[in-house]
Backbone bond lengths (Angstrom), bond angles and torsions (degrees), N, CA, C in turn:
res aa  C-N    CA-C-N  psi(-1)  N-CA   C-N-CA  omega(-1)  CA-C   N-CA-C  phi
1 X - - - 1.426 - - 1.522 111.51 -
2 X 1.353 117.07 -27.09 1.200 115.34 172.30 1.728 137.36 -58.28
3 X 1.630 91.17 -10.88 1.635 94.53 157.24 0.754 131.88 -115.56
4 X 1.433 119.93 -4.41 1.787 120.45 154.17 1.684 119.51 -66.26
5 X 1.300 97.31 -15.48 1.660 98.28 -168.46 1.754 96.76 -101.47
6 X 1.636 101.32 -8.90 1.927 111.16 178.69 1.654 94.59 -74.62
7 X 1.595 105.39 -27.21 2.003 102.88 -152.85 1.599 79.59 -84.18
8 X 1.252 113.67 -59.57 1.527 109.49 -165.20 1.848 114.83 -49.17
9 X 1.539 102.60 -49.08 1.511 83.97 172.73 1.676 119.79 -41.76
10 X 1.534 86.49 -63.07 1.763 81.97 -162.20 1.806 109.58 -73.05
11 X 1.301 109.62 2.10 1.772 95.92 172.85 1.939 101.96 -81.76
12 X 1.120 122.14 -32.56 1.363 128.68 143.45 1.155 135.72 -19.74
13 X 1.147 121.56 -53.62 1.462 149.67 171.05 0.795 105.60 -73.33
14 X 1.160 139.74 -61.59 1.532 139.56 -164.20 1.641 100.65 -67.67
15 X 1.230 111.92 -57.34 1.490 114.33 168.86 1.255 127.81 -63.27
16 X 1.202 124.50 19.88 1.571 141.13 -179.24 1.442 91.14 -103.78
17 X 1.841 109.88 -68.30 0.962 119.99 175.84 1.550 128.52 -26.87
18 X 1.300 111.00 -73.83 1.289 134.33 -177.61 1.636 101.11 -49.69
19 X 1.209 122.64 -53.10 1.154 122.17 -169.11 1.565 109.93 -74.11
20 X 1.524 121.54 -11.85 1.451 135.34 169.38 1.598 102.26 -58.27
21 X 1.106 83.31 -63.03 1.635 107.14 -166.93 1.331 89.20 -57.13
22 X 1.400 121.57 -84.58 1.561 117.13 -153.75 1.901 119.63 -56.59
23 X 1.680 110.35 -2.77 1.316 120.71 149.10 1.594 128.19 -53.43
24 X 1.795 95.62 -54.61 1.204 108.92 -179.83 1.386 127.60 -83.24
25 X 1.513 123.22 -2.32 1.170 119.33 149.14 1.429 138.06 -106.69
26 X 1.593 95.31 17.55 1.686 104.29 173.81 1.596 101.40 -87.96
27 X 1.390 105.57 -43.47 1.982 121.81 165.78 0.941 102.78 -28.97
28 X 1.923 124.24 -70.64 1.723 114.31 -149.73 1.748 97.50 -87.19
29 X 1.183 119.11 -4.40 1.425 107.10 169.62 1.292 121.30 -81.21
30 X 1.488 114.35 -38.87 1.557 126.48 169.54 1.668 99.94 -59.18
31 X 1.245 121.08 -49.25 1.544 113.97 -176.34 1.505 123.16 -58.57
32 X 1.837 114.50 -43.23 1.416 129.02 157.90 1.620 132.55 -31.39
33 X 2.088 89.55 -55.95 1.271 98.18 176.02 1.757 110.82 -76.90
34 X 1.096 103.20 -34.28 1.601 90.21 -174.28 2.153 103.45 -62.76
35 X 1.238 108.09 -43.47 1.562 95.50 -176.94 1.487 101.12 -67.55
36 X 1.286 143.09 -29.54 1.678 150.19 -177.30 1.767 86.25 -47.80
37 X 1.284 108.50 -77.30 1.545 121.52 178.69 1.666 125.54 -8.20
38 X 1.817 77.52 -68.92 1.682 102.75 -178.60 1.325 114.17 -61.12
39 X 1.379 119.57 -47.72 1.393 139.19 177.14 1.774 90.80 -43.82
40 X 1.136 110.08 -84.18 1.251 111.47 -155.59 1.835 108.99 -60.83
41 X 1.177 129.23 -11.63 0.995 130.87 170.22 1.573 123.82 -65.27
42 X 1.635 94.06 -36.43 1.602 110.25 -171.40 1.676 91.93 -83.01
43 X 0.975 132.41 -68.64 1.603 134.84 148.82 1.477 100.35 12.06
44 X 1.466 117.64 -88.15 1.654 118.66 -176.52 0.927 117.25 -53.44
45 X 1.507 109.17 -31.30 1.829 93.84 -178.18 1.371 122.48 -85.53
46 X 1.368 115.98 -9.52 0.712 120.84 168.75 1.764 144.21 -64.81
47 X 1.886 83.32 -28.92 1.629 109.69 -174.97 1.462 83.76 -77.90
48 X 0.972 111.67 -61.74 2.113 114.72 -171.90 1.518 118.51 -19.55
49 X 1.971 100.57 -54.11 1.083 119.51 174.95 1.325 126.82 -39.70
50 X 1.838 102.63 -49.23 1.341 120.14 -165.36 1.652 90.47 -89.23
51 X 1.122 140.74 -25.19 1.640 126.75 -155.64 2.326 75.85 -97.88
52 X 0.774 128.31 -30.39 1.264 112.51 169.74 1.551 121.00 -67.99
53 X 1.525 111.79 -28.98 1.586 107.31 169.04 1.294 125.05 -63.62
54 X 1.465 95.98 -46.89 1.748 105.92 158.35 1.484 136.48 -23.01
55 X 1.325 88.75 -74.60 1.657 113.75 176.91 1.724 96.65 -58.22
56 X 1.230 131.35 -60.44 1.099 115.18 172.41 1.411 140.39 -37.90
57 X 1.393 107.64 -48.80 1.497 124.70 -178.21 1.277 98.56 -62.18
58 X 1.244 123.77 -35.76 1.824 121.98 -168.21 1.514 91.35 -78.94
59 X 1.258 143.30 -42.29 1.264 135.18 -179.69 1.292 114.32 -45.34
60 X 1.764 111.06 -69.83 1.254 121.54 -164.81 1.526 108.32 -67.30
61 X 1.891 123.40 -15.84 1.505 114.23 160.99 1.426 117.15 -74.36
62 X 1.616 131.31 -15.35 1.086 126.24 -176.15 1.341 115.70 -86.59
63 X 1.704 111.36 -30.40 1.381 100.08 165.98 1.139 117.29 -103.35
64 X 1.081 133.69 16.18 1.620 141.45 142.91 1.790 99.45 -45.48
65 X 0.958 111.00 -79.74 1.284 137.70 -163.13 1.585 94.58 -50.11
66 X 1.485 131.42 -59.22 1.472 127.25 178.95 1.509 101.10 -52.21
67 X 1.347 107.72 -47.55 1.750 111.91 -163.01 2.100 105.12 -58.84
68 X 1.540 113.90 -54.10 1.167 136.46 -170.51 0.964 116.88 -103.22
69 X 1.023 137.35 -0.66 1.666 133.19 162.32 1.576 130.63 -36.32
70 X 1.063 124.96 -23.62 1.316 131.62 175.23 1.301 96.91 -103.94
71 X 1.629 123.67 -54.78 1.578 119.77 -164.06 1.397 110.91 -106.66
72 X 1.740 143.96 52.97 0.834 148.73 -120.36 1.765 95.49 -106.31
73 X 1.324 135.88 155.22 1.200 127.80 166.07 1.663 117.70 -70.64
74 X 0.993 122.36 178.98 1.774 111.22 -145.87 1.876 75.86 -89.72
75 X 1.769 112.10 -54.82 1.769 87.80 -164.61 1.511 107.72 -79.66
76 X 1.194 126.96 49.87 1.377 142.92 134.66 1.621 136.24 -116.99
77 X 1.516 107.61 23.09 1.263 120.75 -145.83 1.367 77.90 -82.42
78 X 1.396 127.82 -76.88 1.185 146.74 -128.62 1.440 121.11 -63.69
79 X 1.926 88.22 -34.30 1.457 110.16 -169.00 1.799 100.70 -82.46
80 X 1.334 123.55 -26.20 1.168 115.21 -138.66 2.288 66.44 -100.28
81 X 0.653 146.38 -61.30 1.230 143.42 174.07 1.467 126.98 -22.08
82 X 1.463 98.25 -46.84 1.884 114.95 169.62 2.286 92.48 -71.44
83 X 0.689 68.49 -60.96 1.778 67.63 179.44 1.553 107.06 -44.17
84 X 1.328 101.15 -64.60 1.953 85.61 -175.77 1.702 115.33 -72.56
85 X 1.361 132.74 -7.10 1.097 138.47 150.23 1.588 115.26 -47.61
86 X 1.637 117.42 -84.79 1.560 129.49 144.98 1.680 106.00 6.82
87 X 1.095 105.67 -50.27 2.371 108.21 -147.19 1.944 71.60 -95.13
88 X 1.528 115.45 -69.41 1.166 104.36 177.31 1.836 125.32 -13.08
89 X 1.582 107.43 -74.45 1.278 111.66 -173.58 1.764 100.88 -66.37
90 X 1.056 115.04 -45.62 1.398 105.50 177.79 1.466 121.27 -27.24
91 X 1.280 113.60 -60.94 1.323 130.72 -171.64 1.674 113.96 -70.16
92 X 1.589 113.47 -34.98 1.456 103.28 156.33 1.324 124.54 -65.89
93 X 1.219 116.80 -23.78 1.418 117.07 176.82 1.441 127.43 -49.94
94 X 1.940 90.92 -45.81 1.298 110.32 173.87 1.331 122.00 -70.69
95 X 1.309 134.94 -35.32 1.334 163.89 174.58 1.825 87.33 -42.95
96 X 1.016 117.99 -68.87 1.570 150.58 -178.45 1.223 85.57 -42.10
97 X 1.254 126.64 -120.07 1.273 143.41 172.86 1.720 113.10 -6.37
98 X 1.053 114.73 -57.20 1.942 104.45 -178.48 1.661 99.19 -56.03
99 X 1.783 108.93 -52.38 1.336 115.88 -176.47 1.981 103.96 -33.12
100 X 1.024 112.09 -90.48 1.223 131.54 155.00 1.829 112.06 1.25
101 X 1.191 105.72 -58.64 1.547 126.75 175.67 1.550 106.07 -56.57
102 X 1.255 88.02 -72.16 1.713 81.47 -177.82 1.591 126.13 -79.97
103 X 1.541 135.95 1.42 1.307 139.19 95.05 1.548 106.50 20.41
104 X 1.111 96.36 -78.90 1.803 100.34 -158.35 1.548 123.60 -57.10
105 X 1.651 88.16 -14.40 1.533 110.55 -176.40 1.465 119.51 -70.15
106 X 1.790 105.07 -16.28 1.363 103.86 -160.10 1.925 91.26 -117.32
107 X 0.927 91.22 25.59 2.082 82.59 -178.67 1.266 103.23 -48.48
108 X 0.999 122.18 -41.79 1.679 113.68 -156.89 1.840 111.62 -85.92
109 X 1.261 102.17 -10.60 1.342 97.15 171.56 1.863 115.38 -133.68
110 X 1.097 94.76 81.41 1.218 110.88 177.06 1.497 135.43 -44.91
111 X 1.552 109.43 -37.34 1.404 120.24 152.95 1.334 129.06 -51.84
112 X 0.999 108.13 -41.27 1.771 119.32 174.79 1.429 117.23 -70.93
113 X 1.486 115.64 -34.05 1.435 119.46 -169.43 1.564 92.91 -66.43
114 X 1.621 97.47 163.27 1.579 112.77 179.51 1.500 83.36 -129.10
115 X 0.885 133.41 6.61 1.992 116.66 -174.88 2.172 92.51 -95.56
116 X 1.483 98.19 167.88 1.384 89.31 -173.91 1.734 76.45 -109.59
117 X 1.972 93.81 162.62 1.704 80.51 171.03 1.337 104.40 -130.44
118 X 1.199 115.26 153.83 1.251 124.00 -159.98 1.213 110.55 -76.92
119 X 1.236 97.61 147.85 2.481 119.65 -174.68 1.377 98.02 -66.48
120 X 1.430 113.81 124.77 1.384 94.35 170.63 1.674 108.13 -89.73
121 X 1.002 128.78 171.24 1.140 143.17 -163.25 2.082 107.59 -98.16
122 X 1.536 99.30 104.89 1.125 86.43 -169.60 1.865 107.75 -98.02
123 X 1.071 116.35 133.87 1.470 132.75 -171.29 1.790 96.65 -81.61
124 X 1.180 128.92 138.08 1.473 154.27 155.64 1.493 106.74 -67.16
125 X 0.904 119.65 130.43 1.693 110.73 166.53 1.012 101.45 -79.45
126 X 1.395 122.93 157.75 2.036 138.20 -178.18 1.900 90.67 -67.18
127 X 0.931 124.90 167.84 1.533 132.37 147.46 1.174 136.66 -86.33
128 X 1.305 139.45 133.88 1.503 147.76 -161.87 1.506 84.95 -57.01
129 X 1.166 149.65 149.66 1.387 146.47 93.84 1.632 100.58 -34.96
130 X 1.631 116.22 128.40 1.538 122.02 161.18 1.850 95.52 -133.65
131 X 1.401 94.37 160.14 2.004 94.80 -154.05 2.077 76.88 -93.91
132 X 1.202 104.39 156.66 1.280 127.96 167.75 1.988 118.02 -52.43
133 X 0.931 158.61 50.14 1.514 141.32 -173.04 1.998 99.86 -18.14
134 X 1.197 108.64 118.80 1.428 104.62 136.85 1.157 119.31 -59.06
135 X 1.479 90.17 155.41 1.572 115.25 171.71 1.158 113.18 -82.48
136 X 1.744 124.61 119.63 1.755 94.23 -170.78 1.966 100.17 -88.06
């Protein structure tokens, strides 16, 4: 009997063991994931932070720009100039475009229109390749 009661101790033991162990690595995983967590939490808030500085900075240049636009400080001269250039072409564009728009109004009477209208572009079809018949 003394070696069944030798197996049982140490199958005991071992299962003490194991179950030590398998305590202590459910712990450092629960501990991992909880800092994994945190990590990534501080992470987002962080991006938030920065996508809010963003959005800000574009504010305080837009009403910079309403406020100073004509009388701008010199190291804002340059920028605030490309900007009213920018709104400039913008607005011909648009100018362009309604023109264009209301164009469309007059398709049907072509004599009357003053807009020119554009060629459309007529495409060729490619050619069949067909093989030659010999001559027999």
């Amino acid at each position: 009997m003394s070696n069944y009661d030798d197996f049982r101790k140490k199958a005991k033991d071992a299962l003490d063991t194991l179950a030590d162990v398998s305590v202590e690595a459910y712990r450092l995983a629960e501990e991992k994931a909880r800092v994994f967590a945190k990590r990534a939490k501080l992470t987002a808030g962080i991006a938030n932070e920065r996508a809010v500085i963003r959005r800000l900075k574009v504010e305080i240049g837009g009403t910079y720009y309403k406020l100073y636009k004509d009388t701008p400080d010199e190291a804002l001269k340059q920028q605030c100039e490309e900007i009213t250039a920018s709104l400039d072409r913008i607005a011909a564009k648009q100018r362009e475009l309604e023109e264009l728009r209301n164009c469309n109004s007059c398709e049907d009477e072509f004599e009357d229109c003053t807009c020119e209208p554009e060629e459309e572009e007529v495409k060729e079809e490619p050619k069949k390749k067909t093989r030659k018949k010999k001559a027999e």
